[in-house]
N, CA, C and O atoms as a Tripos MOL2 file, in Angstrom:
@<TRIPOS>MOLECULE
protein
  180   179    45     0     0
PROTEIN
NO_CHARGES

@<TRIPOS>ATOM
      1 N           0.8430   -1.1780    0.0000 N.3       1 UNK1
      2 CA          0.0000    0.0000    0.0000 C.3       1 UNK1
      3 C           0.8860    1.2380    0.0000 C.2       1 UNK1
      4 O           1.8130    1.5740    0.7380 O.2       1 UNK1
      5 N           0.3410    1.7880   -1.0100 N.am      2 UNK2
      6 CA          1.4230    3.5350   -1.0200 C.3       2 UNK2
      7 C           0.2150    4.7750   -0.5020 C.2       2 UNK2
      8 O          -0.9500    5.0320   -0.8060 O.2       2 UNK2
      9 N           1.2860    5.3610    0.4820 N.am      3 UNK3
     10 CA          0.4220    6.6870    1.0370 C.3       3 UNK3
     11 C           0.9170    7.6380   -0.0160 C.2       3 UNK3
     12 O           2.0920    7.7850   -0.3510 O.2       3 UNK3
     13 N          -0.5140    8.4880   -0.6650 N.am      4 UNK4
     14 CA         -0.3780    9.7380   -1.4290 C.3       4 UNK4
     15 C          -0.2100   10.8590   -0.4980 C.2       4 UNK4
     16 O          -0.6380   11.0040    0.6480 O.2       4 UNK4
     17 N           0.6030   11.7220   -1.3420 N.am      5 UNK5
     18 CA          0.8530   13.1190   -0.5750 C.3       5 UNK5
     19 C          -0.5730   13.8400   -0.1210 C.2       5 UNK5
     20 O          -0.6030   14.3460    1.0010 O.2       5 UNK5
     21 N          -1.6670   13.8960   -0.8990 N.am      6 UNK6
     22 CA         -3.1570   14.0880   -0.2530 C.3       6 UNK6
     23 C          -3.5020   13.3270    0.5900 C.2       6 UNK6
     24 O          -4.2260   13.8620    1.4290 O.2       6 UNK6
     25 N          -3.2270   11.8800    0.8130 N.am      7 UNK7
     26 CA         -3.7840   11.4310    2.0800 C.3       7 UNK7
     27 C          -2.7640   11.7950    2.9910 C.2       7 UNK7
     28 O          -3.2000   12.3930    3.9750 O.2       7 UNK7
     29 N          -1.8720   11.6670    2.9730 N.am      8 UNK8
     30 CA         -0.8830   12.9460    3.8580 C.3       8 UNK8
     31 C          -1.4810   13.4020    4.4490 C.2       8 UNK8
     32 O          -1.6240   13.1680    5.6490 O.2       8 UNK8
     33 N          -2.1920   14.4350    3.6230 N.am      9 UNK9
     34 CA         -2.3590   16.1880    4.2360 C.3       9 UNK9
     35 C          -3.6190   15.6810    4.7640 C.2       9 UNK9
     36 O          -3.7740   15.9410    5.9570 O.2       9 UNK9
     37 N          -4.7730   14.8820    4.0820 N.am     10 UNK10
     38 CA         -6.1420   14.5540    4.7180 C.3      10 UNK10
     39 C          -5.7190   14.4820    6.4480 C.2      10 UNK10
     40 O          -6.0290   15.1860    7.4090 O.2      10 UNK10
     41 N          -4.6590   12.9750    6.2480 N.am     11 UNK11
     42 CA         -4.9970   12.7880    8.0760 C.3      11 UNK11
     43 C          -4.3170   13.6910    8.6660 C.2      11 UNK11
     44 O          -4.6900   13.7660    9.8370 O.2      11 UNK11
     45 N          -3.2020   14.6790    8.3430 N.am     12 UNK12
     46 CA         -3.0900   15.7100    9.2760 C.3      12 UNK12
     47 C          -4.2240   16.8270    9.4070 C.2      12 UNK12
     48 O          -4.3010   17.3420   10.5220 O.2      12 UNK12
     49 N          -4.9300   17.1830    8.6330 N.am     13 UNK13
     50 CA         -5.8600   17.8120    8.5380 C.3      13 UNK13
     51 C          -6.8100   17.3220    9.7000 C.2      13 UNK13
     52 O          -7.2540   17.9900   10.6340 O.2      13 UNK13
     53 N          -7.0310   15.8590    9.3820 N.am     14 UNK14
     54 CA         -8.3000   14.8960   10.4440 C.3      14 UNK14
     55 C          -7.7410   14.6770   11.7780 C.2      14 UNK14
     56 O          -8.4220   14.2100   12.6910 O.2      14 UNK14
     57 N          -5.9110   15.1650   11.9690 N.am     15 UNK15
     58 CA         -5.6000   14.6220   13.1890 C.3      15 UNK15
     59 C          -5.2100   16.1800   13.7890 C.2      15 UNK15
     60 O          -4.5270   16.1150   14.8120 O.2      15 UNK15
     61 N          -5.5110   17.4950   13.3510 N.am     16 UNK16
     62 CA         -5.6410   18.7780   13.7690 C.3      16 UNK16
     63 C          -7.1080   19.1460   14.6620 C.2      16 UNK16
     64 O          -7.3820   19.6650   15.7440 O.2      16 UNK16
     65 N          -7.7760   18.5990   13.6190 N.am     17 UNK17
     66 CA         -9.3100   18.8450   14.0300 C.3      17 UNK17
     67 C          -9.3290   17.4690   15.3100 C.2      17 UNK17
     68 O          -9.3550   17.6190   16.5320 O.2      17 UNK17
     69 N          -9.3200   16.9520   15.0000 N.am     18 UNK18
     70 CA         -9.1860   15.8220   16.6860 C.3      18 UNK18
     71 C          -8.2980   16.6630   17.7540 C.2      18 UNK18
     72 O          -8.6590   16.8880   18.9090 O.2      18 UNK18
     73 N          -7.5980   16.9070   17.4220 N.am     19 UNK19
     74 CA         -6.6930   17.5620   18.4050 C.3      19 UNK19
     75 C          -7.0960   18.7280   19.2640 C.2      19 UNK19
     76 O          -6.9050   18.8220   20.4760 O.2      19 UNK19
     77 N          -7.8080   19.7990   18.3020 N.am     20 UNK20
     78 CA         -8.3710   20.7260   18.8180 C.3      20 UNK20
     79 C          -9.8200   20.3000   19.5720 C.2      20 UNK20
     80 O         -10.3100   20.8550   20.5550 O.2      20 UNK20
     81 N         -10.3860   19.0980   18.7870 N.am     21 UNK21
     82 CA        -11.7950   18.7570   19.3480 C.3      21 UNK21
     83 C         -11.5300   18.2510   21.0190 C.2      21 UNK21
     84 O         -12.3740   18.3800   21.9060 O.2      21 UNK21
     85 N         -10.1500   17.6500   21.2010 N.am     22 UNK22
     86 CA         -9.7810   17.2430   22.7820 C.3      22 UNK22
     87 C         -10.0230   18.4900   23.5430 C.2      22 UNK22
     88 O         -10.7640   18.6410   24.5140 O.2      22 UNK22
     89 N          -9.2120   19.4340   22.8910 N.am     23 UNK23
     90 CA         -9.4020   20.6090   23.5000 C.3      23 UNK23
     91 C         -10.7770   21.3260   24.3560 C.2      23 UNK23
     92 O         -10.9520   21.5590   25.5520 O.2      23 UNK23
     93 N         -11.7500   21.5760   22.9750 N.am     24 UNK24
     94 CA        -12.4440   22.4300   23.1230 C.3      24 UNK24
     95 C         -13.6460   21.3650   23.4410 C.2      24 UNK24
     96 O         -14.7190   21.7700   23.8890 O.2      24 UNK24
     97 N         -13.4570   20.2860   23.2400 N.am     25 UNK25
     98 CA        -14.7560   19.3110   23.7330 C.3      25 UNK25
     99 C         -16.2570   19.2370   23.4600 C.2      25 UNK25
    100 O         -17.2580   18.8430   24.0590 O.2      25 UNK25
    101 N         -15.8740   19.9550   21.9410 N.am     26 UNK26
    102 CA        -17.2650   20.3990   22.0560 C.3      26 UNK26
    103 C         -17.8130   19.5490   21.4030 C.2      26 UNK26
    104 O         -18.9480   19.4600   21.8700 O.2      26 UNK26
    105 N         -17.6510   18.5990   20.2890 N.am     27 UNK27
    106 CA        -18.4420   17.6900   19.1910 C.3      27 UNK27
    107 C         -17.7550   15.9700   19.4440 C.2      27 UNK27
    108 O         -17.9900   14.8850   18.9120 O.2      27 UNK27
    109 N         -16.9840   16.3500   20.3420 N.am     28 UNK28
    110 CA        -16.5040   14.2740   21.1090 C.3      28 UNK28
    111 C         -16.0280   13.6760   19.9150 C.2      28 UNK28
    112 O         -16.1720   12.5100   19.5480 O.2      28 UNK28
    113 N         -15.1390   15.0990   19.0570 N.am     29 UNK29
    114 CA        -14.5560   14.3800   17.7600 C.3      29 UNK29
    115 C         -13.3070   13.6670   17.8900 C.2      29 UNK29
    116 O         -12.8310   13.1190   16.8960 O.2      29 UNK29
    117 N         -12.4330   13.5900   19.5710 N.am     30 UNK30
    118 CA        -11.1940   13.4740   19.5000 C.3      30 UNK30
    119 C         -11.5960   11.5140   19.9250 C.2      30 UNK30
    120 O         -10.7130   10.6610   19.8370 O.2      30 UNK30
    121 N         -13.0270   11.1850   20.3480 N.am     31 UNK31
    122 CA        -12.6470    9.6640   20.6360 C.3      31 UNK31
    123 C         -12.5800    8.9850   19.4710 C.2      31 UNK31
    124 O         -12.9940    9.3040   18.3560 O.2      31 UNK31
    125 N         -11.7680    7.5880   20.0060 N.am     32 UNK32
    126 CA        -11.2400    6.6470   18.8630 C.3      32 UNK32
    127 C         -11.9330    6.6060   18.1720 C.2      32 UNK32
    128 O         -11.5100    6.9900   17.0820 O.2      32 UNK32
    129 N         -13.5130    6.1370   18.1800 N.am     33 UNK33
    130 CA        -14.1680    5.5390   16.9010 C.3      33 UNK33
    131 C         -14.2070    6.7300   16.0180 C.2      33 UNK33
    132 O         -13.9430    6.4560   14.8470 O.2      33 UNK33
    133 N         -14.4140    7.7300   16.2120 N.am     34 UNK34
    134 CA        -14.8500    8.7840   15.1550 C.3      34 UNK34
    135 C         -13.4290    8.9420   14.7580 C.2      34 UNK34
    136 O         -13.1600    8.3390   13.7190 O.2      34 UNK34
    137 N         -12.5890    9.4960   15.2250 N.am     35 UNK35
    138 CA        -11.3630    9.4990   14.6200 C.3      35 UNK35
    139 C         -10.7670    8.4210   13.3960 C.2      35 UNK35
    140 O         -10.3980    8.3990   12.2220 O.2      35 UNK35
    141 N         -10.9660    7.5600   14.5950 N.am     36 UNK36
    142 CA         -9.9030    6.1350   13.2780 C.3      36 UNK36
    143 C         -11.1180    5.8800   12.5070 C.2      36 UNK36
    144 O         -10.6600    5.9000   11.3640 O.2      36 UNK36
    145 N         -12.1490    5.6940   12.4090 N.am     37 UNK37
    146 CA        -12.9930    5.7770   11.0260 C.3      37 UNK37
    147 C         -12.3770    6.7120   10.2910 C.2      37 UNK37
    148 O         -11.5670    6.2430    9.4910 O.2      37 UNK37
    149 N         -12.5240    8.2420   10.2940 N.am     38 UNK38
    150 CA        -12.2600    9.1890   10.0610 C.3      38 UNK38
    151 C         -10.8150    8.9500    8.7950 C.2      38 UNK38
    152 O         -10.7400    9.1840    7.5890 O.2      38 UNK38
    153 N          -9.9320    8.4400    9.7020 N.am     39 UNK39
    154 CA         -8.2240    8.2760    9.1180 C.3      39 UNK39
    155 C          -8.7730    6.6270    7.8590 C.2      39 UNK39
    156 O          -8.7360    6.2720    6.6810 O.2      39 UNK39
    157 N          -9.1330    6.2570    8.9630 N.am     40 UNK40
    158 CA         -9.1770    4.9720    7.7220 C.3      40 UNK40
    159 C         -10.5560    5.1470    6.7580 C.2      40 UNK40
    160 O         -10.9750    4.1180    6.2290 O.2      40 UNK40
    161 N         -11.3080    6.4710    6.5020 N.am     41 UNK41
    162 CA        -11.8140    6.4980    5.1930 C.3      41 UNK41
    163 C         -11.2500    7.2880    4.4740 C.2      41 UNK41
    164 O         -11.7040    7.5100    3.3510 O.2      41 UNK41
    165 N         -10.2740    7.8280    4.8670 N.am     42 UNK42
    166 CA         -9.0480    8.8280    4.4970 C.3      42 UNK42
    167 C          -7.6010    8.4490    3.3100 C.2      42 UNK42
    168 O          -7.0000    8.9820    2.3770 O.2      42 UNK42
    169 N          -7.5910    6.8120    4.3500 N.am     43 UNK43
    170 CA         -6.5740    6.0600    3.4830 C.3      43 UNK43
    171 C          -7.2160    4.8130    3.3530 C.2      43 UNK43
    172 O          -6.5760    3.8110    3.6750 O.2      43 UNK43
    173 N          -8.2280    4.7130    2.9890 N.am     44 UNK44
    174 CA         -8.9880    4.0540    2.0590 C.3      44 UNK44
    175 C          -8.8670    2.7720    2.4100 C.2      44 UNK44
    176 O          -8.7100    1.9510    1.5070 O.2      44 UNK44
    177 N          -8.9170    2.3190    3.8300 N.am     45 UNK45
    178 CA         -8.6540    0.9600    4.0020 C.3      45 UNK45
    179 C         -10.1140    0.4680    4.1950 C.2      45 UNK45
    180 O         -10.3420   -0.7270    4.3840 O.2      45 UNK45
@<TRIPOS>BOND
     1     1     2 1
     2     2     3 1
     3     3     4 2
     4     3     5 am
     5     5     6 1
     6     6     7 1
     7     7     8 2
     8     7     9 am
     9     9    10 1
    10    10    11 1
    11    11    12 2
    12    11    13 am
    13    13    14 1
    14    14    15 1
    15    15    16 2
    16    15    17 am
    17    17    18 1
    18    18    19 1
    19    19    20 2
    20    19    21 am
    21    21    22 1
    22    22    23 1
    23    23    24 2
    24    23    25 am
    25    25    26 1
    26    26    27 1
    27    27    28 2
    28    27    29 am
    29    29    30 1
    30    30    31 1
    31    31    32 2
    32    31    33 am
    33    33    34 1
    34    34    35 1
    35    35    36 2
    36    35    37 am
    37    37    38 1
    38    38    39 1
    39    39    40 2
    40    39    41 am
    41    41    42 1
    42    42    43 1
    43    43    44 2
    44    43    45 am
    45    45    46 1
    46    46    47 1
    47    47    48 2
    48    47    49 am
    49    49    50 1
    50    50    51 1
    51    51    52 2
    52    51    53 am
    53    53    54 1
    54    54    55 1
    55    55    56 2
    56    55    57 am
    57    57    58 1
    58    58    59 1
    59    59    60 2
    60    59    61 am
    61    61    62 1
    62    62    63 1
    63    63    64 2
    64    63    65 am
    65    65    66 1
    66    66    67 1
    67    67    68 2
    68    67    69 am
    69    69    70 1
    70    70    71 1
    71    71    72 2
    72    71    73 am
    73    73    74 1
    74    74    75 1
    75    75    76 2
    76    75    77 am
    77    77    78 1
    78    78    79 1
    79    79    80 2
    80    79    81 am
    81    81    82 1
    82    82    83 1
    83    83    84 2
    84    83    85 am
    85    85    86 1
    86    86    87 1
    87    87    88 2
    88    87    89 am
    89    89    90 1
    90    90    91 1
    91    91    92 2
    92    91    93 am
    93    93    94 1
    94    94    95 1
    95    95    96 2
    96    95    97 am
    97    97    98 1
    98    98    99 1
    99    99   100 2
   100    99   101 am
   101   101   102 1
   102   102   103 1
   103   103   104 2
   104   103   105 am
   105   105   106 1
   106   106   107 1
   107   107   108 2
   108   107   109 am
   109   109   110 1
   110   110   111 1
   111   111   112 2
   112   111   113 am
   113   113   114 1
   114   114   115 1
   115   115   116 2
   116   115   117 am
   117   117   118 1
   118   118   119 1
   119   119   120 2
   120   119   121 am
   121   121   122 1
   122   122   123 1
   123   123   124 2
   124   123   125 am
   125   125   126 1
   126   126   127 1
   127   127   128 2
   128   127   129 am
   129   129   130 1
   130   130   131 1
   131   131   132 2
   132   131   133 am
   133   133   134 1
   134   134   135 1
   135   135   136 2
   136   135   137 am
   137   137   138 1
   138   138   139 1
   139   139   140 2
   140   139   141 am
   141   141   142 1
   142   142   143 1
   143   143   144 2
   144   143   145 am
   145   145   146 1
   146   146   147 1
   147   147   148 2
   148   147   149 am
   149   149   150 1
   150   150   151 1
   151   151   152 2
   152   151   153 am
   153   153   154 1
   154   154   155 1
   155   155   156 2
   156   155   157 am
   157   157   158 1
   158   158   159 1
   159   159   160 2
   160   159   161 am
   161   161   162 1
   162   162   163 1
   163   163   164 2
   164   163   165 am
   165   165   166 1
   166   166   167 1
   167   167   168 2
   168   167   169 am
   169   169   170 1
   170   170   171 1
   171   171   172 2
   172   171   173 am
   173   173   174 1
   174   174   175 1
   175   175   176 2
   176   175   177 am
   177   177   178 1
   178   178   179 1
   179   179   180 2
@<TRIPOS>SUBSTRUCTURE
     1 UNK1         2 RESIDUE 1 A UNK
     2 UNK2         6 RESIDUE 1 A UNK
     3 UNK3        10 RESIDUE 1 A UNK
     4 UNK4        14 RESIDUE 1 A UNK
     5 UNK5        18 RESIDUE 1 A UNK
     6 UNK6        22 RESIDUE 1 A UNK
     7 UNK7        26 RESIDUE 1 A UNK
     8 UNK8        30 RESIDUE 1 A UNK
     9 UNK9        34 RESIDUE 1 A UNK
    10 UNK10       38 RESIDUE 1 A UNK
    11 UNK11       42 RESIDUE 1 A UNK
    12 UNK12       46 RESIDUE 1 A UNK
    13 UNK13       50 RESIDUE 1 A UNK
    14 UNK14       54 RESIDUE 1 A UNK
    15 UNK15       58 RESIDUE 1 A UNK
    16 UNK16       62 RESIDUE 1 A UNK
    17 UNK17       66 RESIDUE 1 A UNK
    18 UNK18       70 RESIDUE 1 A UNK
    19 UNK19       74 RESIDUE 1 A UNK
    20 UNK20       78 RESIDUE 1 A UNK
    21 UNK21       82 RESIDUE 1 A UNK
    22 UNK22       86 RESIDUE 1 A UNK
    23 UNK23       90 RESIDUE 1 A UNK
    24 UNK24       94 RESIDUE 1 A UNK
    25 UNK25       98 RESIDUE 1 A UNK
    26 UNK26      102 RESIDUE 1 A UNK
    27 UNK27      106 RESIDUE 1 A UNK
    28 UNK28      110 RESIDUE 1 A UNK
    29 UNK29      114 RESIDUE 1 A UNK
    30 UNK30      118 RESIDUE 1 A UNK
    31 UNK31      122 RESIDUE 1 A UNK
    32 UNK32      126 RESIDUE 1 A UNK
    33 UNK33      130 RESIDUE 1 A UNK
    34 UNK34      134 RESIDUE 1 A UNK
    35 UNK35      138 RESIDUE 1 A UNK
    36 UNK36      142 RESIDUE 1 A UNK
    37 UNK37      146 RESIDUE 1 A UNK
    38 UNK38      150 RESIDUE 1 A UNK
    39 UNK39      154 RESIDUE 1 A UNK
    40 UNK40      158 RESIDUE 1 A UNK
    41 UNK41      162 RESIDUE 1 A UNK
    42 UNK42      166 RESIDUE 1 A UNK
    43 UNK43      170 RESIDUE 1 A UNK
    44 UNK44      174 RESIDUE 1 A UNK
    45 UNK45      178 RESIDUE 1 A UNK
């Protein structure tokens, strides 16, 4: 499996917004399931 430079940027993009969602707590975007769905419809597994 080869990672593209867009799925790159997708999961940093998806792992910014988790990051900040720990933060600010507002939408419970930083727990696992939503996240790793998130990454793995990202890189297409």
């Amino acid at each position: 499996m080869e990672i593209t430079t867009l799925q790159i940027v997708l999961v940093f993009i998806v792992a910014c917004i988790a990051g900040m969602g720990s933060i600010l707590d507002e939408f419970q975007f930083h727990r696992p399931l939503i996240a790793c769905t998130l990454v793995g419809i990202v890189l297409g597994i």
